[in-house]
C-alpha positions as CSV (number, residue, x, y, z in Angstrom):
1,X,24.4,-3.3,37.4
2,X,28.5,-3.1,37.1
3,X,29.8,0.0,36.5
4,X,31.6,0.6,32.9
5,X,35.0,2.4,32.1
6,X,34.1,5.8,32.1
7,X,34.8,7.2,28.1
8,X,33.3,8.6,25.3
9,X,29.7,7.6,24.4
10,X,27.4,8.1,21.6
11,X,24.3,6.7,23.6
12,X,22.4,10.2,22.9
13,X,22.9,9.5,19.2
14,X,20.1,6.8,20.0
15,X,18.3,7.9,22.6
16,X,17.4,11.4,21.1
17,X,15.6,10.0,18.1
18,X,13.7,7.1,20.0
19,X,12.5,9.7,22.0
20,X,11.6,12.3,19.4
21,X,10.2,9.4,17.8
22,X,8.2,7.5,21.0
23,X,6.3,11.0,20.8
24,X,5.4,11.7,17.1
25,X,5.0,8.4,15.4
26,X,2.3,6.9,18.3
27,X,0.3,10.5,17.7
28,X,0.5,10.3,13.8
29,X,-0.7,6.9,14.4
30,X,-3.6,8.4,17.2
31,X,-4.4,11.1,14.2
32,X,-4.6,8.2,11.4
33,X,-7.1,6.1,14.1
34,X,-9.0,9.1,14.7
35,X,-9.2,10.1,11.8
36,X,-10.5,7.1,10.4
37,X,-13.2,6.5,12.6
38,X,-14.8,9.8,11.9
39,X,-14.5,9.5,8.2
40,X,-17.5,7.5,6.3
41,X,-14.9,5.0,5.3
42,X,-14.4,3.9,9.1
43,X,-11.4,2.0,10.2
44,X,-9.9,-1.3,8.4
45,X,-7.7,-3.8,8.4
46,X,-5.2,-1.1,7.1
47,X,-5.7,0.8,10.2
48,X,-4.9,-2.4,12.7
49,X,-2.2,-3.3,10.8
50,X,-0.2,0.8,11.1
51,X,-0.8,0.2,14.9
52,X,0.8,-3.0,15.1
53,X,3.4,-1.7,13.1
54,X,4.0,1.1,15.8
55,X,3.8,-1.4,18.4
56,X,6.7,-3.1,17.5
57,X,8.7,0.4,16.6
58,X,8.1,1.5,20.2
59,X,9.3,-2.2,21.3
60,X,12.5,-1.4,19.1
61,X,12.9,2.1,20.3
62,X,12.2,0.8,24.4
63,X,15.0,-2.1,24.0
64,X,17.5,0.8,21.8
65,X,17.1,2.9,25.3
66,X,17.5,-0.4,27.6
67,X,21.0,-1.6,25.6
68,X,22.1,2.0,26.2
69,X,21.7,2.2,29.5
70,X,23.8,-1.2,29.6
71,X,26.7,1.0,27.5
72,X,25.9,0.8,24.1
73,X,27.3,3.5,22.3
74,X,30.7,3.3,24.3
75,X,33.7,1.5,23.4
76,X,33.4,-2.3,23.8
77,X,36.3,-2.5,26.2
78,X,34.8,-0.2,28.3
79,X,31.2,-2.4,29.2
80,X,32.3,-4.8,31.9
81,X,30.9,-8.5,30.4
82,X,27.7,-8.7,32.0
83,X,26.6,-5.6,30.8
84,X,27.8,-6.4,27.2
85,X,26.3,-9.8,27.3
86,X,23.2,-7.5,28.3
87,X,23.7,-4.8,25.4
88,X,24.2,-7.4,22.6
89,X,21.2,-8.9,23.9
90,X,18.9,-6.2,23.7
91,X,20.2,-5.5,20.6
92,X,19.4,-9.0,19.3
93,X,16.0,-8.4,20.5
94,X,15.5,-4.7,18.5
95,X,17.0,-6.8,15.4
96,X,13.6,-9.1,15.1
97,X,11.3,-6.7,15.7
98,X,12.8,-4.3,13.1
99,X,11.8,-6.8,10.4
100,X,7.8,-6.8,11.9
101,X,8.2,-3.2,11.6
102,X,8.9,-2.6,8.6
103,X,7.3,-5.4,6.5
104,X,3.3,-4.8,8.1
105,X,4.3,-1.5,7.4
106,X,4.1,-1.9,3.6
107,X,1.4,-4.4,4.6
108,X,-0.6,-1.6,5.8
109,X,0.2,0.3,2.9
110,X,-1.4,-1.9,0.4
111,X,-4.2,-2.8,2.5
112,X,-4.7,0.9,2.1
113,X,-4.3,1.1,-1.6
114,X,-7.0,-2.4,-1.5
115,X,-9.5,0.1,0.0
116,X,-9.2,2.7,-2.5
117,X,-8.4,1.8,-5.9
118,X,-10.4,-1.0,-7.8
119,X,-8.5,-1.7,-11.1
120,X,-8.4,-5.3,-11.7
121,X,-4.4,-5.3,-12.6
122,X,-3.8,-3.1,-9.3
123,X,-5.7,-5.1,-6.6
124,X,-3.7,-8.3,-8.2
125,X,-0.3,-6.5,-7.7
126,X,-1.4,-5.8,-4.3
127,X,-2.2,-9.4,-3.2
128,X,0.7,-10.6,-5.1
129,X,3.2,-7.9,-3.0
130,X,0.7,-8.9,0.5
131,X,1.9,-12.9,-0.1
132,X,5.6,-11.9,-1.1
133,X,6.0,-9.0,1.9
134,X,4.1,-11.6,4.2
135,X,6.1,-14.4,4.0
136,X,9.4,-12.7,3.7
137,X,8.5,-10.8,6.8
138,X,8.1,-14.8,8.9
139,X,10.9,-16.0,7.2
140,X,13.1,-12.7,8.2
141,X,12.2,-12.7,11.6
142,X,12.9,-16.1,12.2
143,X,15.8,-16.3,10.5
144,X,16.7,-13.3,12.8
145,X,15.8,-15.2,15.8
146,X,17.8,-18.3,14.5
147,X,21.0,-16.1,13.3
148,X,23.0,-18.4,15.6
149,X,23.0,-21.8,16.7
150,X,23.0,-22.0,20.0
151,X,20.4,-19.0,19.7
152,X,22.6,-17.3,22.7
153,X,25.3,-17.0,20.2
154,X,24.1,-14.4,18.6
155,X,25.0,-12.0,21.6
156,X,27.6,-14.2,23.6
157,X,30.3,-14.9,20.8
158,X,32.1,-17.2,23.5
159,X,29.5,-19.8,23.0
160,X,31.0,-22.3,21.0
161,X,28.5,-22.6,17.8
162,X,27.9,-21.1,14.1
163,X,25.8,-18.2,12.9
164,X,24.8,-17.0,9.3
165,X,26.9,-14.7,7.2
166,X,25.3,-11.3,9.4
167,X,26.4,-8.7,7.0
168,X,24.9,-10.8,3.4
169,X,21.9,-11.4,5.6
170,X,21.5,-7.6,6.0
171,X,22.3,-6.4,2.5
172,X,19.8,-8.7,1.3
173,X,17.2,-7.5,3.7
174,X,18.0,-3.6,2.7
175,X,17.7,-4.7,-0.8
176,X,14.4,-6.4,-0.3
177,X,13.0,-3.7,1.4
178,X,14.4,-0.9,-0.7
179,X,12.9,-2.4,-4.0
180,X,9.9,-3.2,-2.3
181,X,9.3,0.7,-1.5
182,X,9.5,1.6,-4.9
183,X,7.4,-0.8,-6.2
184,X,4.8,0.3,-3.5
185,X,5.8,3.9,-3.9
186,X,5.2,3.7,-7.8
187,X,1.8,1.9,-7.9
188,X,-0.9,4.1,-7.7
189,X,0.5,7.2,-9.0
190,X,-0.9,5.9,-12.3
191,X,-4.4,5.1,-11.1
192,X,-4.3,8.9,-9.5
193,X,-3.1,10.1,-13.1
194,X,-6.2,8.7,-14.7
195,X,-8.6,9.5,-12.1
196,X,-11.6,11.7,-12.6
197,X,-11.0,13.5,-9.8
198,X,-10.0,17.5,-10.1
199,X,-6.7,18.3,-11.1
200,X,-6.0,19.9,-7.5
201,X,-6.7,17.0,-5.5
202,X,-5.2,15.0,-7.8
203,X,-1.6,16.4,-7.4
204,X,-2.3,16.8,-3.6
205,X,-2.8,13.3,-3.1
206,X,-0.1,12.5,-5.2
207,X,2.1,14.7,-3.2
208,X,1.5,12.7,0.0
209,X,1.7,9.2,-1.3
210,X,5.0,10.8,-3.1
211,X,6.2,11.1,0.5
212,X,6.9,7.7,0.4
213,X,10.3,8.4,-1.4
214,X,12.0,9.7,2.0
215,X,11.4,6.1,2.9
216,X,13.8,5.1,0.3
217,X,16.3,7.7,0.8
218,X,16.5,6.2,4.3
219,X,16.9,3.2,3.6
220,X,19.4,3.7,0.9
221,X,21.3,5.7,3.5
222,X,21.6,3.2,6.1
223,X,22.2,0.7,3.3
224,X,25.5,2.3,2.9
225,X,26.5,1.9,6.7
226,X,25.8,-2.0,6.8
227,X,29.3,-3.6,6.0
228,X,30.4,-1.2,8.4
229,X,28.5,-2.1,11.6
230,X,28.5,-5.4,10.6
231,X,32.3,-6.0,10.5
232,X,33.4,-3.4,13.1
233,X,35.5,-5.1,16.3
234,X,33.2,-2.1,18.2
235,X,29.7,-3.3,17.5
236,X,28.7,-1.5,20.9
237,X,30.4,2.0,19.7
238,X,30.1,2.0,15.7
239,X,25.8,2.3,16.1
240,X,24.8,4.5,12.4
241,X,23.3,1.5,11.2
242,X,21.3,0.9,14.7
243,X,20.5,5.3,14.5
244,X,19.4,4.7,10.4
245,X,17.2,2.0,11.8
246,X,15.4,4.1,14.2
247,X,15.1,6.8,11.2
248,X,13.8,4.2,8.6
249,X,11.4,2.6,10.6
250,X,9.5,5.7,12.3
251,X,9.7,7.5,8.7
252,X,8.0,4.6,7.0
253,X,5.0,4.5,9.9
254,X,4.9,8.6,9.6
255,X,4.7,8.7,5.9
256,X,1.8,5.5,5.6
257,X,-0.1,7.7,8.2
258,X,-0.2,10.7,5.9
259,X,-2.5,9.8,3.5
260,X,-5.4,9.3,6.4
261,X,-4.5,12.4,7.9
262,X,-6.3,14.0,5.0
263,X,-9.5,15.7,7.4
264,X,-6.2,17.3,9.5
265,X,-4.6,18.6,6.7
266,X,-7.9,19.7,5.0
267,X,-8.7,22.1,8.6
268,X,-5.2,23.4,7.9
269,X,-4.9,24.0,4.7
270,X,-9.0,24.2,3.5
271,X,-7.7,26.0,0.3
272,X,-5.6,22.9,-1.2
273,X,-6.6,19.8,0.8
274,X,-10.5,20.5,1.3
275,X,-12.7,18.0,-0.6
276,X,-16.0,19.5,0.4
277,X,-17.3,23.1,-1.2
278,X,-15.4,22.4,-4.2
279,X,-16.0,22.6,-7.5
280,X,-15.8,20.0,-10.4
281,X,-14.1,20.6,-13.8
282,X,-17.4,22.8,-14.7
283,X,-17.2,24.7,-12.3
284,X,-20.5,23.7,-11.0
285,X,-20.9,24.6,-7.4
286,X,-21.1,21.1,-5.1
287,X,-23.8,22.5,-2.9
288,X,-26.6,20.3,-1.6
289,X,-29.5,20.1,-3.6
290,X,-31.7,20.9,-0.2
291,X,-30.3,24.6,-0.3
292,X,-31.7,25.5,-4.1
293,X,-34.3,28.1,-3.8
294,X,-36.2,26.2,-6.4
295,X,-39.3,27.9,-8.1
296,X,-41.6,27.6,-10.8
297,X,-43.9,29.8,-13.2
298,X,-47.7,28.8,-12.6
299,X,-48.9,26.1,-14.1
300,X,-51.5,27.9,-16.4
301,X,-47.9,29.2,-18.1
302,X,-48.5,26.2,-20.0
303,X,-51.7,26.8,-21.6
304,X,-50.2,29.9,-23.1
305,X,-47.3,28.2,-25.8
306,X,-47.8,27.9,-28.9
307,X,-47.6,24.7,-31.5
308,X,-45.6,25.2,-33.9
309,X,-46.5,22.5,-37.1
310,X,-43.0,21.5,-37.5
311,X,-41.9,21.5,-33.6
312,X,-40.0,17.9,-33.2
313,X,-38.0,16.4,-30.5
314,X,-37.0,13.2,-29.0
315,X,-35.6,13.0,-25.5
316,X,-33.9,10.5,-23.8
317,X,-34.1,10.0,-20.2
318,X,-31.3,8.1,-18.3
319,X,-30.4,6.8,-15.2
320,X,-26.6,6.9,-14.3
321,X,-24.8,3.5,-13.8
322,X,-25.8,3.6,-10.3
323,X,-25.6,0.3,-8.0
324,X,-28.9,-2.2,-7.8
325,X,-31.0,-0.4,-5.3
326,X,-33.7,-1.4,-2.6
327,X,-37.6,-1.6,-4.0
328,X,-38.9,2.1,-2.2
329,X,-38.7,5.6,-3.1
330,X,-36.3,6.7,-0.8
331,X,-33.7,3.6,-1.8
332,X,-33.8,3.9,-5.3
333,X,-31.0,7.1,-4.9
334,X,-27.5,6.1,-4.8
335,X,-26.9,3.5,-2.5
336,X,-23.4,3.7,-0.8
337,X,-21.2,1.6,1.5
338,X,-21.3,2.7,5.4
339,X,-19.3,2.9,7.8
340,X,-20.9,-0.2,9.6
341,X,-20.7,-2.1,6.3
342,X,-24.0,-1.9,5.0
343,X,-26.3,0.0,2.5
344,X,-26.5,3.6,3.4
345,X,-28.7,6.3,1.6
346,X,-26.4,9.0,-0.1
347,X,-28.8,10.4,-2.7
348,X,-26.2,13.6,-3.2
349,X,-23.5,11.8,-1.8
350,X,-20.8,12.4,-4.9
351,X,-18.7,9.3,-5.9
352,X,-17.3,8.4,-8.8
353,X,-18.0,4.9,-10.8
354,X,-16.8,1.1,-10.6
355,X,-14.7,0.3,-13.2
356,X,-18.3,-1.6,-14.3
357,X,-20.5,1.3,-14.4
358,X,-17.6,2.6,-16.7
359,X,-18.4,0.0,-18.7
360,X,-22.0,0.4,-18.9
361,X,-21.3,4.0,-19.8
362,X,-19.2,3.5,-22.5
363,X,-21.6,0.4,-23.9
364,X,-24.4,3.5,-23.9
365,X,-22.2,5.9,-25.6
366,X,-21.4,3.8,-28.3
367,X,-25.2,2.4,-28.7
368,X,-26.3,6.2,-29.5
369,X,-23.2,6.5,-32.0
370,X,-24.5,2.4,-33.7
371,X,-28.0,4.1,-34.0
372,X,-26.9,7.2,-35.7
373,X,-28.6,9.0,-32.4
374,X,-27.1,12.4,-32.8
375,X,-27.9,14.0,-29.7
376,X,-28.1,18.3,-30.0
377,X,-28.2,19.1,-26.3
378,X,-27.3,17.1,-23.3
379,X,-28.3,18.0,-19.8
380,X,-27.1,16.6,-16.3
381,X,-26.9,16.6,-13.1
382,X,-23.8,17.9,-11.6
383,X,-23.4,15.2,-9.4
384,X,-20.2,13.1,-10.4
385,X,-21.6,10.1,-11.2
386,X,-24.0,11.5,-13.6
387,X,-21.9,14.2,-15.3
388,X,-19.5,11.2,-16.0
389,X,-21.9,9.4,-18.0
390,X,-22.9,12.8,-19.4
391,X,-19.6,13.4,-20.5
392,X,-19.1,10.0,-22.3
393,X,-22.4,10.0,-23.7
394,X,-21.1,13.7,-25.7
395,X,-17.5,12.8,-26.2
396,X,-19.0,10.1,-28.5
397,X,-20.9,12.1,-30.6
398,X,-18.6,12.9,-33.3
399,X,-18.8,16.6,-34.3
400,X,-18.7,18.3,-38.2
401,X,-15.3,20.0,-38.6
402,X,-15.2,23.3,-37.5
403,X,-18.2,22.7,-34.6
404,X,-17.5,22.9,-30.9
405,X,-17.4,19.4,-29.4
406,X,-20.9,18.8,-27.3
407,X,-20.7,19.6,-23.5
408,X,-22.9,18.4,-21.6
409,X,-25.5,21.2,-19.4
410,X,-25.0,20.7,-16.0
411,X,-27.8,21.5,-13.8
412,X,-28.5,21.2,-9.9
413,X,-32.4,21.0,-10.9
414,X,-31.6,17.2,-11.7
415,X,-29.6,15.7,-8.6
416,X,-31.1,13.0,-6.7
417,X,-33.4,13.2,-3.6
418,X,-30.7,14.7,-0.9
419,X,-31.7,12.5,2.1
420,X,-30.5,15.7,4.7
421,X,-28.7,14.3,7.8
422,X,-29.8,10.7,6.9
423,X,-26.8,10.8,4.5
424,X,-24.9,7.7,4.9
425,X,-27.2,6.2,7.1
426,X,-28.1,2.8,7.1
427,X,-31.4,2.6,4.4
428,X,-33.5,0.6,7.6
429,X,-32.1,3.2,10.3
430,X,-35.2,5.4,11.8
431,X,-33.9,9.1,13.1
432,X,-33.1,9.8,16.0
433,X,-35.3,10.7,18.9
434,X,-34.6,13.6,20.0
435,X,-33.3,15.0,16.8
436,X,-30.2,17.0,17.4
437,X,-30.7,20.8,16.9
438,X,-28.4,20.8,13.6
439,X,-30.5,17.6,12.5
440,X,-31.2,18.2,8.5
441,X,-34.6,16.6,7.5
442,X,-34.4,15.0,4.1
443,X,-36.0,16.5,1.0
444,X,-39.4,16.7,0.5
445,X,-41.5,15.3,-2.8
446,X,-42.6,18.7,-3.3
447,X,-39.0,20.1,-3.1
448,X,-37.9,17.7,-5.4
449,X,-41.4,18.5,-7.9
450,X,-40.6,21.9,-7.8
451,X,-37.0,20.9,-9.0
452,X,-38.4,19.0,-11.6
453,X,-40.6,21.6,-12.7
454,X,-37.8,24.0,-12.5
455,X,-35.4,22.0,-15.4
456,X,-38.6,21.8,-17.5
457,X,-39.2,25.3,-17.1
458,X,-36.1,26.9,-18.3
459,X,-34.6,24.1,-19.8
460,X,-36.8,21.6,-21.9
461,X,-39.4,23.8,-22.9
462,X,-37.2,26.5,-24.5
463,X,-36.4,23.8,-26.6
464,X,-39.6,22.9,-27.7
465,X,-40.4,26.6,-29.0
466,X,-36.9,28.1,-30.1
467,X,-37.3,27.0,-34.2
468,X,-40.4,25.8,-35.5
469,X,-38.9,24.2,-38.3
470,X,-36.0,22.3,-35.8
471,X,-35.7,18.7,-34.9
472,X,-33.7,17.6,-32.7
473,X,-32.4,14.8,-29.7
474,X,-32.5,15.9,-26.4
475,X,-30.7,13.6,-23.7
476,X,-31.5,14.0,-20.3
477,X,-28.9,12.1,-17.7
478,X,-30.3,12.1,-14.0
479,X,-31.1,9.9,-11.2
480,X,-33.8,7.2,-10.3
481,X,-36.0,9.6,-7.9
482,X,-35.7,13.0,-9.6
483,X,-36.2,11.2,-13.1
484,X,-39.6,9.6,-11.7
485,X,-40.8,13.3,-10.4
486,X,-39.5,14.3,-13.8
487,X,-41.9,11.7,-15.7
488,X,-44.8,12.2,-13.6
489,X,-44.6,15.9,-14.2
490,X,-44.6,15.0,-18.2
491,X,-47.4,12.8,-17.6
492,X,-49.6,15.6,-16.4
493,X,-48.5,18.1,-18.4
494,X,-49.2,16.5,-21.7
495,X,-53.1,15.8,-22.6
496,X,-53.5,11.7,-21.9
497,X,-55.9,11.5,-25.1
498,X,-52.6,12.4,-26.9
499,X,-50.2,10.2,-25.1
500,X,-49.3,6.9,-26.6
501,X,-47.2,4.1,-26.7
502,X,-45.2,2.4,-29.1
503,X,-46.1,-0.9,-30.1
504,X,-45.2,-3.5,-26.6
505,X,-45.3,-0.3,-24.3
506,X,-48.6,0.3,-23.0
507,X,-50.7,-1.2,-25.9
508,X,-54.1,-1.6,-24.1
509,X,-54.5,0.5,-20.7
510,X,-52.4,3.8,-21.5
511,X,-53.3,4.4,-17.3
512,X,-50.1,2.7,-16.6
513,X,-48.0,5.5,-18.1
514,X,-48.9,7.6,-14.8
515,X,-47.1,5.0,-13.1
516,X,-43.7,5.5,-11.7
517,X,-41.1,3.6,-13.6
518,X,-38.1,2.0,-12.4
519,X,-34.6,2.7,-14.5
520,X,-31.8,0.2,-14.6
521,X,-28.3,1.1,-14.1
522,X,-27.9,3.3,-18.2
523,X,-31.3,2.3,-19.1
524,X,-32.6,4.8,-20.8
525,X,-36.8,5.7,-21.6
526,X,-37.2,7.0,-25.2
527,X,-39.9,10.0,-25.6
528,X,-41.1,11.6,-29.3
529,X,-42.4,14.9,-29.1
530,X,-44.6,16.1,-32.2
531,X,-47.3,18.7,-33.3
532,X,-50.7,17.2,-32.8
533,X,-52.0,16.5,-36.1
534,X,-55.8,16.6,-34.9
535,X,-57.8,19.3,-33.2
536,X,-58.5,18.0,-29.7
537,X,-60.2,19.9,-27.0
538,X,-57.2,20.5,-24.5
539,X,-57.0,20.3,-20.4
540,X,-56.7,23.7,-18.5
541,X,-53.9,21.8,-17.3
542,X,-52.3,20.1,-20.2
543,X,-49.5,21.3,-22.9
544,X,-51.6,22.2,-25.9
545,X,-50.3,21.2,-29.8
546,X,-48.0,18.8,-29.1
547,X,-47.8,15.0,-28.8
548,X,-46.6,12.6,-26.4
549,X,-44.9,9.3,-27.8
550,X,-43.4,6.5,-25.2
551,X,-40.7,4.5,-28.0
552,X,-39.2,2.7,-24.8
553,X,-38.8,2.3,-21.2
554,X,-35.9,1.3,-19.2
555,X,-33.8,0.3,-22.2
556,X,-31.0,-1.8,-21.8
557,X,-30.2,-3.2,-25.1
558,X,-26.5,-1.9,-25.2
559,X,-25.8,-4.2,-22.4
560,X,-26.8,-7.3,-23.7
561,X,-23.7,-8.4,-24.8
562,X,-21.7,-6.6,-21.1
563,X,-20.8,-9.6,-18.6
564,X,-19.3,-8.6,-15.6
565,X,-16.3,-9.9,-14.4
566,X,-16.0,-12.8,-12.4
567,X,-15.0,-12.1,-8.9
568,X,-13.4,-8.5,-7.5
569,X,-14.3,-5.4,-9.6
570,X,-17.2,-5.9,-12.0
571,X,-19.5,-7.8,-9.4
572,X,-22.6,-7.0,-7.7
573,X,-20.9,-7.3,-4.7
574,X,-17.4,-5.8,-5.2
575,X,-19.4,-2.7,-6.8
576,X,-21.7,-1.8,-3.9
577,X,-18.4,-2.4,-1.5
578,X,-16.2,-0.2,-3.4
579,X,-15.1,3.5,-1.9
580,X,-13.5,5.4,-5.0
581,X,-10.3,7.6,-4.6
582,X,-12.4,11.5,-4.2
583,X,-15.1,10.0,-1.7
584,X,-12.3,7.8,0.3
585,X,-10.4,10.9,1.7
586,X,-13.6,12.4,3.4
């Protein structure tokens, strides 16, 4: 290689940051990866997309450090020819693979925001901006690679020929990408806003998709040095564009990594970032339902009470709008997306709801309100999914002036079957053999009887003998499993000679009330409770003065007139697919 002039360089202005920068952004990217891949959500398309993004960066950064070891950052009339035939060349290279970088950089962004939020408007906006982003990004880069015709031109200026205006081409490429950021920048911070999730994790994942703004600063920045890079008669010596291009592009990667590097942050910070141990706006602990030291009085308790003539109650049982589930006990829990794409048991496995099962919620809610069903209590698990629908179902009720607006009771007693280490599992996929030592065994019937037992023991019962002269609705919000041990405990419980159906529900062969029904997503089973008006001669076993009327089973009449959306959010298949913004980040 000929040696140039010696004179003043500012080489190191380039090489320091690719070097600084061939370090951190390929181990944020490693951190992202890796962090991925031991989250439930697994790695995506997002994910291949970041790493192909810092592919090309490094390819920038490796050609920056070659043109400077050719003489850029010294004085044009210092670099003998060949070596600034060499320089420009390398240069011309960096150029097209700065506009790869930066454009599957927002691609990856978006893919990102595809995987988490499911508004209907939102995933639109993101297709839209994937199509505009993608096909600016081929046209860019060829018309990078094409600048000049010969191509040589574009780094030999002796070559007779013709190139593109090079400093409009470049303002119009910073304003592309500049408004581009916002737009991407600004989109889900409204989605977060109205999110269910706690107010803590809201603003702290707001805070780190807000970190997209030093991405605009950036680029505004080495916006402002384009006319003068691009017109200099030093192109070798004048390089802030070339050391704002280093910034922008390793600053975009860093901050579209941050977001993923929530399980990091979470071991740093546990107090801010954590999403496990928390509590939800109740303030109900989020412990696993396997850990409750559940108990019961003896059953003889029950021979003891009291009727009361007047005693009246009606409770509604419900399931929570839960996805369609696989016909066997231990699938009929939530059923949740795995990391290897199928159907995985996560009976306690919190998430929050489609945009569909809102839907159903709201269509229940308003059902109640049409049929002048004014609920006095409400109880629920504490589970997300349920207290959501909880919460709807009591915001709907309209309260007298002057009355505190119904809250739903939260209670652990009704969470579904907690399915141990098998959480998240595929639903066909047998345990391992040998079971690790830390290997968590999935809740037993009798664990989850007992719970039952438990929530009509100190919850439902109370309610039955408070006021003699009281009638009242009682709604009960749980999940498939615990709402079938719930049932076959009232079936026991109450004396079969004074159980009986409504008219259509178990006319001739009251038998089949002992069997196990099946809820639909907000179905609901109606239940009257009344003083026996006859003597009877009662079971050791059985509740004594009161009497057990089935009005309904699974329900569904508020969503005869729901259709679900054709195609994306709202479908069977979109719902079961979906990964909501609190269970994404774990």
């Amino acid at each position: 290689m000929p040696q140039n002039t010696p004179g003043p360089s500012r080489a190191f202005e380039i090489q320091v940051p690719c070097i600084v920068f061939l370090v951190t952004t390929p181990t944020f990217v490693g951190i992202r990866l890796w962090s991925r891949a031991k989250s439930k959500s697994g790695l995506g398309w997002d994910d291949w997309t970041i790493l192909a993004s810092c592919s090309f960066a490094v390819i920038v950064m490796a050609f920056m450090l070659a043109s400077c070891t050719y003489g850029f950052g010294q004085h044009i009339a210092n670099i003998t020819t060949p070596n600034r035939l060499m320089t420009m060349k390398f240069f011309f290279v960096s150029q097209a693979f700065y506009k790869l970088t930066m454009n599957t950089t927002k691609m990856s962004i978006l893919m990102l925001y595809l995987r988490i939020f499911i508004q209907r408007w939102f995933r639109i906006t993101c297709y839209v901006l994937l199509v505009i982003i993608t096909s600016y990004m081929v046209g860019a880069f060829f018309a990078s690679v094409f600048q000049c015709t010969p191509v040589a031109r574009a780094w030999n200026k002796t070559i007779p020929g013709s190139c593109i205006d090079i400093t409009t081409n470049w303002y119009a490429n910073a304003g592309f990408s500049i408004a581009t950021d916002v737009i991407i920048l600004t989109l889900p911070m409204y989605p977060l806003y109205k999110s269910k999730i706690i107010l803590k994790r809201k603003i702290a994942l707001m805070g780190v998709f807000a970190l997209g703004a030093f991405v605009v600063v950036t680029s505004i920045l080495r916006m402002q040095t384009l006319d003068f890079s691009s017109t200099s008669p030093d192109p070798t010596y004048d390089i802030a564009s070339s050391v704002w291009t280093m910034l922008e592009e390793n600053v975009a990667i860093t901050c579209a990594c941050l977001p993923m590097m929530w399980m990091p942050l979470a071991r740093l910070f546990p107090s801010f970032f954590s999403l496990d141990n928390g509590t939800d706006s109740y303030g109900t602990s989020a412990s696993r339902s396997s850990d409750l030291k559940a108990t019961s009085r003896p059953r003889s308790n029950w021979t003891h009470l009291k009727a009361y003539p007047d005693t009246r109650a009606r409770i509604s049982m419900n399931q929570t709008s839960d996805p369609p589930n696989r016909p066997s006990e231990d699938s009929t829990g939530r059923i949740l997306p795995s990391s290897r794409g199928s159907e995985a048991q996560a009976g306690t496995t919190d998430s929050a709801l489609t945009n569909h099962g809102m839907a159903q919620i709201n269509c229940l809610a308003q059902h109640f309100v049409s049929n002048s069903t004014k609920f006095m209590t409400v109880f629920s698990s504490d589970l997300s999914r349920a207290r959501i629908t909880a919460e709807e179902v009591c915001r709907a009720q309209v309260s007298p002036s002057g009355e505190t607006p119904l809250q739903p009771i939260l209670t652990q007693n009704l969470r579904e079957k907690d399915y141990g280490s098998m959480e998240g599992r595929f639903w066909k996929t047998s345990p391992p053999l040998p079971r690790p030592r830390d290997w968590v065994m999935p809740e037993s019937k009798a664990s989850m009887r007992k719970r039952a037992e438990k929530f009509c023991d100190e919850h439902l019962l109370p309610l039955l003998i408070c006021d003699p002269h009281d009638q009242q609705n009682v709604a009960i919000v749980a999940h498939g499993i615990i709402l079938q041990e719930l049932w076959s405990y009232f079936t026991e419980i109450f004396n079969p000679a004074d159980t009986k159906g409504a008219p259509g529900i178990c006319d001739t062969d009251m038998s089949t009330v002992h069997n196990k029904p099946i809820w639909s997503n907000t179905g609901y089973m109606t239940i009257r409770i009344t003083p026996n008006a006859t003597e009877r001669t009662m079971l050791p076993t059985a509740m004594p003065g009161f009497a057990f009327v089935i009005l309904s089973i699974d329900d569904k009449r508020h969503l005869a007139n729901l259709h679900r959306t054709r195609g994306g959010v709202g479908t069977a298949a979109h719902d079961t697919k979906q990964r909501k913004i609190d269970q994404f980040f774990r």
